[in-house]
C-alpha positions in Angstrom: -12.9 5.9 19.8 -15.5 3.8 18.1 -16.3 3.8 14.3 -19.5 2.9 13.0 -19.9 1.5 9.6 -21.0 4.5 7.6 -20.2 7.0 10.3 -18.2 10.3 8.6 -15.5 10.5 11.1 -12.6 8.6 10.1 -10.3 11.4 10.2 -10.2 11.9 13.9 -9.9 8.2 14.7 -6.9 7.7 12.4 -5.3 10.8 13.7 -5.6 9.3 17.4 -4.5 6.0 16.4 -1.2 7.3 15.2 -0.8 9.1 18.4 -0.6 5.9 20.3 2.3 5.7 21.9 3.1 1.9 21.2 2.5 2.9 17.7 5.0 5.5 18.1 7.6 3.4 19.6 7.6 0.8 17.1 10.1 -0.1 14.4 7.3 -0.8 11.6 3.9 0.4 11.8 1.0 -0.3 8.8 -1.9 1.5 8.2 -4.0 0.0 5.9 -6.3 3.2 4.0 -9.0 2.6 1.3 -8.1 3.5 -2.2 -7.8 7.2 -3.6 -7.4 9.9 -2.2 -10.0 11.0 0.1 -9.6 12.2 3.6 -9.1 8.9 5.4 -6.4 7.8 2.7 -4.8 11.5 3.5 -4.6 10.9 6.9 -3.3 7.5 7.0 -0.8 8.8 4.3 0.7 12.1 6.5 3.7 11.2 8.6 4.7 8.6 6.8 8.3 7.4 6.4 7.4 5.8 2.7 4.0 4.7 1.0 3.5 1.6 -0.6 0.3 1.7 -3.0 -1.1 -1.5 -3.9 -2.6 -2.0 -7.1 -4.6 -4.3 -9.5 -4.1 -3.9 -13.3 -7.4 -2.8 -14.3 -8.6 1.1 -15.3 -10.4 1.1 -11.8 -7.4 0.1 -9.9 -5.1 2.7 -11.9 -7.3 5.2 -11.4 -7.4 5.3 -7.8 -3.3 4.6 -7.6 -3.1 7.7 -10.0 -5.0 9.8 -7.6 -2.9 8.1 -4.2 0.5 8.5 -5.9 -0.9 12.5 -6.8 -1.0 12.6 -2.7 2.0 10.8 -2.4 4.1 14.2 -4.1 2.2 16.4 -2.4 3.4 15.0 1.2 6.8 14.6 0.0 6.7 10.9 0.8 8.5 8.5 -1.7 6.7 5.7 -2.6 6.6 2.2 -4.9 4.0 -0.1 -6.0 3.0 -3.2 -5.1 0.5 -4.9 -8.0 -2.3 -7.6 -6.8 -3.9 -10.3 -8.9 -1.5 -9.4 -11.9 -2.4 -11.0 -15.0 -5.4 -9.6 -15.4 -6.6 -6.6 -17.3 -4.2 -3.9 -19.1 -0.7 -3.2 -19.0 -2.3 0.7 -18.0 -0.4 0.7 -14.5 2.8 -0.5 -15.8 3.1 2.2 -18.3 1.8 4.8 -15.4 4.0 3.6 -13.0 7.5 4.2 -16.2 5.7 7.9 -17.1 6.2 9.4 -13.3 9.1 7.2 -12.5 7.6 4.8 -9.5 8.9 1.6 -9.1 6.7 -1.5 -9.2 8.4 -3.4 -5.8 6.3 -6.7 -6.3 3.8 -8.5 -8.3 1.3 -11.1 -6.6 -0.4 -12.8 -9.1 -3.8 -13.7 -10.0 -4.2 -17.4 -8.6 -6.9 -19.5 -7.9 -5.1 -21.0 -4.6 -4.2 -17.2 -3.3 -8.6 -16.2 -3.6 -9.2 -19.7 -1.8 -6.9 -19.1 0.9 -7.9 -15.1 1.3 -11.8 -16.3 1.3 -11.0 -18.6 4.0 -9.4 -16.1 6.1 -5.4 -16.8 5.7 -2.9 -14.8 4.8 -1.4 -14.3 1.5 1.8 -16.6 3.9 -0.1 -18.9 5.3 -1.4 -19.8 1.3 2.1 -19.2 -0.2 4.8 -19.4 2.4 7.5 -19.0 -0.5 6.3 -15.4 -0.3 8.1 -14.7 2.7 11.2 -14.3 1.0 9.8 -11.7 -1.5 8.2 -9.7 1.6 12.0 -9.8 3.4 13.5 -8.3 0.3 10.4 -5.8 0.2 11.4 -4.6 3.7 15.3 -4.7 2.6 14.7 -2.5 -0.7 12.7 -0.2 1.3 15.2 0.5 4.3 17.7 0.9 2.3 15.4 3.3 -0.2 15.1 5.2 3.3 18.7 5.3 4.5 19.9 6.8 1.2 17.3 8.9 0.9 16.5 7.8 -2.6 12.8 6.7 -3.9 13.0 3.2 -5.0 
């Protein structure tokens, strides 16, 4: 289907999409969901093998992770955190993230280069290749996280 900006239908086209059946017969699949917990986020949540929530350290961005993890237990689905432009605001979701017991998987800092390279349309590895090896232990941590049944 087709999505118009605005349109309140989300729900239906992110339940079709992950029907797909060369979504269904891959390894990996993301799906991106806005922050929260509204319906969208729900749906792009159910089904999932594991839930990474990515964060910025600011009241705004804790509150919405508080609500997403909150959806998270409901599902059953473990999860970690990923936290973007660290280094600014509080130390709220670090002390969040120790209360309930979620790990924090990676930081990506606050960096002047990273917002550059974003604004121009690159990826976070095509600003900072070094990353790659952070994202390959990401991937590790997490398959293992899922073949032991453990949240990381």
């Amino acid at each position: 289907g087709i999505l118009d900006i605005g349109e309140p239908m989300a729900v239906p086209v992110i339940s079709k999409l992950k029907k797909w059946q060369n979504l269904m017969d891959a390894e990996i699949v993301v799906i991106d969901s806005p922050p929260g917990a509204s319906c969208p986020v729900v749906e792009s949540l159910r089904g999932a093998d594991y839930i990474i929530l990515v964060t910025e350290p600011t009241p705004f961005g804790l509150h919405d992770l508080r609500q997403a993890y909150q959806v998270t237990q409901v599902l059953g689905i473990p999860a970690g955190i990923i936290i973007n432009r660290d280094g600014i605001g509080d130390t709220g979701v670090d002390q969040y993230s120790a209360e309930v017991g979620i790990d924090i998987l990676m930081r990506i800092p606050l960096e002047r280069k990273i917002g550059q390279g974003i604004a121009q349309g690159k990826s976070l590895l095509e600003v900072k290749p070094e990353y790659e090896k952070y994202f390959q232990q990401l991937y590790l941590q997490i398959g293992e996280a899922l073949s032991s049944g453990n949240n990381l």
